[in-house]
N, C-alpha and C positions, 0 to 999 in steps of 0.2 A: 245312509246308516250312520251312525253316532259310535264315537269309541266313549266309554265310559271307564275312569279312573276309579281307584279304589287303596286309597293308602292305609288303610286301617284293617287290612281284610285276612282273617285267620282260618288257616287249615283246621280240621275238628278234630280232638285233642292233641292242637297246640297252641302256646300264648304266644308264640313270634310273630310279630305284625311282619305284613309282605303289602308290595306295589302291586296291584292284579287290574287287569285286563276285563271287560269282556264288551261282545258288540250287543248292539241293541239296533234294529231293525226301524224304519223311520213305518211311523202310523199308515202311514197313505202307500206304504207299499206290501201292505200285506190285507189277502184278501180273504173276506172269511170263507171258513172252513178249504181253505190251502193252505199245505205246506211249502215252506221255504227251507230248503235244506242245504248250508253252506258249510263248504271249507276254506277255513281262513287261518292266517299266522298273526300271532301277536307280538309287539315287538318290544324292546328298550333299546334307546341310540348307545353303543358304545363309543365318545369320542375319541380316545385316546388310542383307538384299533380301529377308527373308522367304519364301523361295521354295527349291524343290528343284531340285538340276541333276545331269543326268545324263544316259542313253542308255538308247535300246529295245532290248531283244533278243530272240529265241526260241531255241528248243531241245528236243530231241526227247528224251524219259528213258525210259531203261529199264535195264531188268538191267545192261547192259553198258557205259552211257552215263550214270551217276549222277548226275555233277556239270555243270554247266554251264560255258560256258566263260568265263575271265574277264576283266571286261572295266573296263580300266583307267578312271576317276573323275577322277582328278589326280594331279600328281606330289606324291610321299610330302613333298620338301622345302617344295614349295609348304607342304601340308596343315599342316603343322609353324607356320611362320611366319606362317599368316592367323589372322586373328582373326574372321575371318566365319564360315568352316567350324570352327574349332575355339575353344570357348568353355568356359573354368572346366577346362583339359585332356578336354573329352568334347564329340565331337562324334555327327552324326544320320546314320545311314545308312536305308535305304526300301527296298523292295521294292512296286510295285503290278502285280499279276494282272490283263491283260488279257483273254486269254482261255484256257481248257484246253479241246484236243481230245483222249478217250481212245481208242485205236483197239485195237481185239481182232485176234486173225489172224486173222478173216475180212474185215480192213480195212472194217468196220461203226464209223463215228467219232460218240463220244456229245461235244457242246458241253457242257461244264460253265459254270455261272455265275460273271460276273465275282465275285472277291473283292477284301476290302475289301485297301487297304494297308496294309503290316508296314513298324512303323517297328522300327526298334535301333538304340539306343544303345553308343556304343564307348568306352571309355577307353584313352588316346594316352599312351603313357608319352616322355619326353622324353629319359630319363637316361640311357639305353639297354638294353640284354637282360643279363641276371645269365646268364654262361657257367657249362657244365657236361658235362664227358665221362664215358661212362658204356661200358664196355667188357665185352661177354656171351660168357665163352670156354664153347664146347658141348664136352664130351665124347662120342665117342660118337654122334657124327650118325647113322652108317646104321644105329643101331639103333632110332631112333626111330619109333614108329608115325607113319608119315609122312602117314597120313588125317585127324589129329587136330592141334589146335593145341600149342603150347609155349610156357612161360609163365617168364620171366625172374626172379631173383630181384627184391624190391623195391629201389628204387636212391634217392637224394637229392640233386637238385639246386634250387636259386633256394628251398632253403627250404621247396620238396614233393615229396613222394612218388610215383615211376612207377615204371610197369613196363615191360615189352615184349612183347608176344604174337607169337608165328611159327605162322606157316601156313606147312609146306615145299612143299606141291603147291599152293600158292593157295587161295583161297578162293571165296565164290560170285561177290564182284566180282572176282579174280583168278586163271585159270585156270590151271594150267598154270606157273603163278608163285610163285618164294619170295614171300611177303608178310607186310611186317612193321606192326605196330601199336603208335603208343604210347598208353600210358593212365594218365589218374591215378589213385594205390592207392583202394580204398574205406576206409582207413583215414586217409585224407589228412584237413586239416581246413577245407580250401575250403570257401568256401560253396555252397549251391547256385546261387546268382545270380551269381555272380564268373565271372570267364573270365582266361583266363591266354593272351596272344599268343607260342607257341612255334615260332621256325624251329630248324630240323633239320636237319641230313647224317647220312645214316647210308650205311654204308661193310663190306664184308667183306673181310677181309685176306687177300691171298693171300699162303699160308704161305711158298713157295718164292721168292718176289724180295721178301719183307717189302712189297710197296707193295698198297695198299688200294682196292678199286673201291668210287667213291664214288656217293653219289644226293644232289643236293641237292634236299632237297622241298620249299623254300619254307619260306611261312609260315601260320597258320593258328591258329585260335580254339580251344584245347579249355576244357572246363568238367567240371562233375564225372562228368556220364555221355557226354560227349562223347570219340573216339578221330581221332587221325588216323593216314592207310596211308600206307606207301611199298611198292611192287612193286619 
């Protein structure tokens, strides 16, 4: 399972950025049409009490339902200006598995054993995000094999190399849906233990009024074999 960061991520109707939490289930271990239903704690290291603070939560994963929901830790500015939570610019995030129920469609539920806590590590950049617009004009859409992905040319921003994948009928987490992905190139030269905090809009411009339907996706961890979606 993967803990997934979220520094930019806001409760609905309010503008206070918060640090949020949530897990994300690894591919291979979810089988379709079973549910995965876990209780887990989220955490933040407190150094200065030695201690970890945060909230319990559960969540039921499956096919359809990947990701958990997320759940705010503290606010982004606090996190910035403690020196409790954030130490040498890197602070501690946790994950502890309380329990997993897997349940098959014969609603037959196996208890999996507690696992141990997943701590990670985050580095907090202070300076702010290195901007970068990246603009994919298609030729040609309805001729595309529309069952299959579409792979953007390689582009360069903050210094590395992405792409863009398009699924035009969706994919297995998105049905029925454009769905787009980005990804860092495999020729990039990231390391593998590095992670890069990128927030995203991505947007399709309607050709007839020039103005653009947008999606803002947040923000979010990738790494070298790591991709993030927007539907």
């Amino acid at each position: 399972r993967d803990l997934q960061v979220s520094l930019m991520h806001k409760e609905a109707g309010s503008v206070t950025p918060y640090a949020a939490l949530r897990l994300v289930p690894s591919e291979l271990s979810l089988v379709p049409a079973h549910t995965v239903h876990a209780v887990f704690e989220l955490s933040i290291y407190n150094h200065s009490k030695g201690m970890y603070y945060g909230c319990k939560a559960s969540y039921s994963f499956d096919f359809k339902n990947f990701y958990s929901k997320e759940h705010c830790l503290i606010p982004l500015k606090k996190l910035l200006k403690s020196s409790a939570f954030l130490v040498e610019d890197s602070c501690v995030f946790a994950v502890e598995i309380l329990k997993i129920d897997a349940c098959s469609p014969e609603k037959k539920a196996v208890v999996v054993q507690k696992k141990p806590t997943t701590v990670q590590n985050l580095f907090v950049q202070e300076k702010g995000f290195v901007k970068g617009t990246y603009t994919w004009n298609m030729n040609n859409f309805l001729e595309l094999d529309l069952d299959h992905s579409v792979r953007s040319p390689t582009f360069e921003v903050g210094g590395h190399k992405w792409y863009i994948r398009m699924y035009p009928r969706g994919d297995l987490y998105s049905t029925d849906c454009l769905s787009l992905y980005l990804f860092l190139d495999a020729s990039d030269e990231l390391h593998l233990e590095s992670k890069k905090v990128a927030v995203m809009t991505l947007s399709i411009l309607n050709q007839k009024n020039g103005k653009h339907l947008t999606k803002n996706s947040g923000s979010t961890l990738l790494s070298k074999y790591q991709c993030y979606s927007c539907v």
